[in-house]
C-alpha positions as CSV (number, residue, x, y, z in Angstrom):
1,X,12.2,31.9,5.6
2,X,12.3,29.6,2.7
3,X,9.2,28.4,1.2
4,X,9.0,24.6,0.7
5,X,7.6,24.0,-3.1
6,X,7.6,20.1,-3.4
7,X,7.2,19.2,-7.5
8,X,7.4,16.4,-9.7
9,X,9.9,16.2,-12.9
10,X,10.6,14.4,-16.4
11,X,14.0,13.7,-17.4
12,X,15.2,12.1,-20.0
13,X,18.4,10.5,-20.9
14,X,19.5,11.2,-24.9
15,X,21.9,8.2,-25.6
16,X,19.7,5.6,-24.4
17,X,16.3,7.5,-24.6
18,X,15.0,6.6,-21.4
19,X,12.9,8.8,-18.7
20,X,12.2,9.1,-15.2
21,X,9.4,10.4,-13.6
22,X,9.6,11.5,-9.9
23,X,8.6,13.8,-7.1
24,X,10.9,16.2,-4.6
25,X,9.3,16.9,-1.4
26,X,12.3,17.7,0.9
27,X,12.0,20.2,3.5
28,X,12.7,23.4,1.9
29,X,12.7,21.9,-1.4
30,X,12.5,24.1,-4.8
31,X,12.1,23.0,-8.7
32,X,15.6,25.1,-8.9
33,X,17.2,22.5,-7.1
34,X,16.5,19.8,-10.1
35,X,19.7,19.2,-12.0
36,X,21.8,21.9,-9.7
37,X,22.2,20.3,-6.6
38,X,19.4,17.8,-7.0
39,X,19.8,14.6,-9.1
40,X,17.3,12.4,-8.4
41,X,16.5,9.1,-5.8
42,X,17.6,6.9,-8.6
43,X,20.5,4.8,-8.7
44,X,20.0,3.8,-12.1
45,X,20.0,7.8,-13.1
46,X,22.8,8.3,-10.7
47,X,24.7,5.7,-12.7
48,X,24.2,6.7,-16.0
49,X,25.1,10.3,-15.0
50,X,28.8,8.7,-13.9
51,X,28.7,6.7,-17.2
52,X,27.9,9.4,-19.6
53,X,27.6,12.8,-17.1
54,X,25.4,15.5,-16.6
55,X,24.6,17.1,-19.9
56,X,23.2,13.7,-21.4
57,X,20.1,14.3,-19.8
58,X,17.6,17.0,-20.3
59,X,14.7,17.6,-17.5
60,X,11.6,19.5,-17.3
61,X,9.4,20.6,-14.0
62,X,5.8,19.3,-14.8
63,X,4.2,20.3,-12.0
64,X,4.2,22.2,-8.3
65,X,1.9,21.4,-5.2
66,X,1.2,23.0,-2.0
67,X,2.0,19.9,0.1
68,X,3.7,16.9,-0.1
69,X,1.6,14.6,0.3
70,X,-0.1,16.1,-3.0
71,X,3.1,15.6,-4.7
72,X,3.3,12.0,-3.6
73,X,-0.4,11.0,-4.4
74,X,0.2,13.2,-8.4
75,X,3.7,11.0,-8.8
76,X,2.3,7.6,-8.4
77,X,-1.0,8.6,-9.9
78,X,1.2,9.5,-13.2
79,X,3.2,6.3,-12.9
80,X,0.7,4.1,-12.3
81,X,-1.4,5.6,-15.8
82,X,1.7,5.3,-17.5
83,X,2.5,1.8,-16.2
84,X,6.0,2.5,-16.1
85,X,7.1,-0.3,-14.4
86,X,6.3,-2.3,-17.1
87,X,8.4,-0.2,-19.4
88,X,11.3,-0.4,-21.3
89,X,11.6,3.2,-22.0
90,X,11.3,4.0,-18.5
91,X,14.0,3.9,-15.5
92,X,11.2,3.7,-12.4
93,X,11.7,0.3,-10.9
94,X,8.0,0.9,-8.7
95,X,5.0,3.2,-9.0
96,X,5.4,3.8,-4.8
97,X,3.4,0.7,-4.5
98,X,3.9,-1.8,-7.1
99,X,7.3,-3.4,-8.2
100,X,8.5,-4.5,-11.2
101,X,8.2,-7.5,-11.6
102,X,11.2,-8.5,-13.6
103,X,13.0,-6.3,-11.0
104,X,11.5,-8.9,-8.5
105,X,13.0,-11.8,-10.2
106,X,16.6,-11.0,-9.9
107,X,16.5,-10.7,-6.5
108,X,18.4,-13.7,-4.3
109,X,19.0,-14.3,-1.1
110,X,22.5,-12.7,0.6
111,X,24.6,-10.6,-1.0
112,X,22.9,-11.1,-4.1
113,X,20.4,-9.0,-3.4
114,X,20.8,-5.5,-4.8
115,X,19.5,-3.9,-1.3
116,X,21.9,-6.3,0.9
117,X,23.5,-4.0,3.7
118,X,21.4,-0.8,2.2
119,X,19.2,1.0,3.6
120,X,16.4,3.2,2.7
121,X,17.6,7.3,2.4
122,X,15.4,9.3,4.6
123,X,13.3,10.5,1.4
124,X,12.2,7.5,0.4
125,X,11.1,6.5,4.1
126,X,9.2,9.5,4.3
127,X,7.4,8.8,1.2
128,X,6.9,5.3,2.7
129,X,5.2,7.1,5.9
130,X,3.2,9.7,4.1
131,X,1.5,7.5,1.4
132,X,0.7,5.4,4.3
133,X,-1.1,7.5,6.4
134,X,-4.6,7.6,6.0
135,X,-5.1,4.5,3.7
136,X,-7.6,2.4,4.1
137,X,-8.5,-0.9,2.8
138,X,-10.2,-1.7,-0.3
139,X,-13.3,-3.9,-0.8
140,X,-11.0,-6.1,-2.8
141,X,-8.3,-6.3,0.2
142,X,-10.9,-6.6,2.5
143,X,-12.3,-9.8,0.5
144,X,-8.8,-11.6,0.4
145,X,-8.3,-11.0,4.1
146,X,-11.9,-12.8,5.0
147,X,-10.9,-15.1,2.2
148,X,-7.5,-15.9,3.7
149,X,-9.2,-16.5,7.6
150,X,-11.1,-19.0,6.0
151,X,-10.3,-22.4,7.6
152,X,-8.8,-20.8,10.4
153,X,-9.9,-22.6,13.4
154,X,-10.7,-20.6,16.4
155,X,-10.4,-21.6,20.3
156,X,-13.9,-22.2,22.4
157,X,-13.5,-18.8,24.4
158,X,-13.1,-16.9,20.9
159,X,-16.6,-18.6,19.4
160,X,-18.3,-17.8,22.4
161,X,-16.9,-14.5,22.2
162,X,-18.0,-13.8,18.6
163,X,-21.5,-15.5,19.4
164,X,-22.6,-13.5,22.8
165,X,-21.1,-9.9,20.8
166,X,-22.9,-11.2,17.5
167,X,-26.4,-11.3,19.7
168,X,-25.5,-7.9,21.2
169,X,-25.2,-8.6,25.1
170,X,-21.6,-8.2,26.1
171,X,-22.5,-9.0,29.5
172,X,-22.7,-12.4,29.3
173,X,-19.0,-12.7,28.8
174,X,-17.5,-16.0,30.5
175,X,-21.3,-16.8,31.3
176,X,-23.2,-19.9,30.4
177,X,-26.5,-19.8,28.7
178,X,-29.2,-21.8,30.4
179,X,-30.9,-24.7,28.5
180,X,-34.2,-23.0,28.2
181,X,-32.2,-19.8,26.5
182,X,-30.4,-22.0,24.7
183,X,-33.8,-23.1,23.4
184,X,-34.6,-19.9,22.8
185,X,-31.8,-18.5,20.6
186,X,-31.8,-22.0,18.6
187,X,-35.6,-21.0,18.0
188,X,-34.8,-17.3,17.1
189,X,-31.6,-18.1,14.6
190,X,-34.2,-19.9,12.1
191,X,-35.3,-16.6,11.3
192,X,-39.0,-17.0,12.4
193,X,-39.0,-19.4,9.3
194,X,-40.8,-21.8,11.7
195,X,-43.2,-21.5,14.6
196,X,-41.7,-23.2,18.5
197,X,-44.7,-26.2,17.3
198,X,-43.4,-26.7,14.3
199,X,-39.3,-26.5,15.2
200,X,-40.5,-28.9,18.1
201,X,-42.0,-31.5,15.1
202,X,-39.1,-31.3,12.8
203,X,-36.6,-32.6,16.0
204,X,-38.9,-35.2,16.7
């Protein structure tokens, strides 16, 4: 049986002294495959191999893992120090989660758009699907989402939802509070911050 040994690479093209960093996870993958049979994701490297072949480039393995998803998490961890995207001397349009931006602005609508009728090659959905599992949001994302529900307006039946789970007692779903409970959890919302004597002289 052959043994899957996904690894990350450095090439380098001589004439315009560019370099792309990637990863090779493939089932049944091996660093021996790099520049024998495997050439990269990149169309930009596939391009410049057509324009000026093969032997332009020179490659290196930099490093093997047990797992994909190790391999994944080292690439963009490596791209993302080495802010490649912003780069000139670098080929990777993304870091697996950012974009270039300048990339970004060339893109139209229609068949200007460099991926109009293309789809993603199985590798790169994969990559898509394994760097997704597990992630969870960040205090920052988390902020921007609360941020962006601000304003939102909400129906009755979802405040009185939120309100009756808020004060723990699920069971008085599509109930209604009486006036002397209603009294009650006025009374108990200020905190303790005033006595029932004193919360009855401030209404009056």
């Amino acid at each position: 049986m052959i043994k899957n040994i996904p690894f990350t690479y450095l090439i380098k093209h001589i004439p315009t002294d560019k370099y792309y960093y990637g990863v090779r996870f493939k089932k049944n993958c091996n660093p021996n495959d790099l520049w024998t049979k495997y050439f990269t994701s990149s169309k930009k490297v596939k391009s410049l191999i057509k324009k000026y072949s093969k032997e332009s480039f020179i490659f290196e393995i930099r490093k093997i893992f047990k797992t994909s998803q190790q391999a994944i998490n080292w690439e963009h961890k490596v791209l993302k120090r080495l802010k490649v995207i912003y780069r000139d001397d670098f080929l990777n349009l993304s870091d697996n989660k950012s974009i270039n931006p300048k990339f970004l602005s060339k893109i139209n609508k229609g068949k200007n758009n460099p991926w109009y009728n293309k789809k993603h090659t199985k590798e790169s959905i994969e990559k898509i699907r394994i760097s997704s599992l597990n992630r969870r949001h960040t205090k920052e994302s988390i902020e921007k989402i609360r941020l962006a529900n601000i304003g939102k307006k909400l129906s009755n039946e979802t405040k009185e939802k939120l309100r009756i789970l808020a004060i723990g007692n699920t069971n008085m779903l599509g109930k209604k509070h009486t006036k002397e409970t209603i009294k009650k959890l006025r009374l108990s919302s200020l905190g303790n911050k005033y006595s029932s004597k004193d919360y009855i002289k401030v209404k009056k």
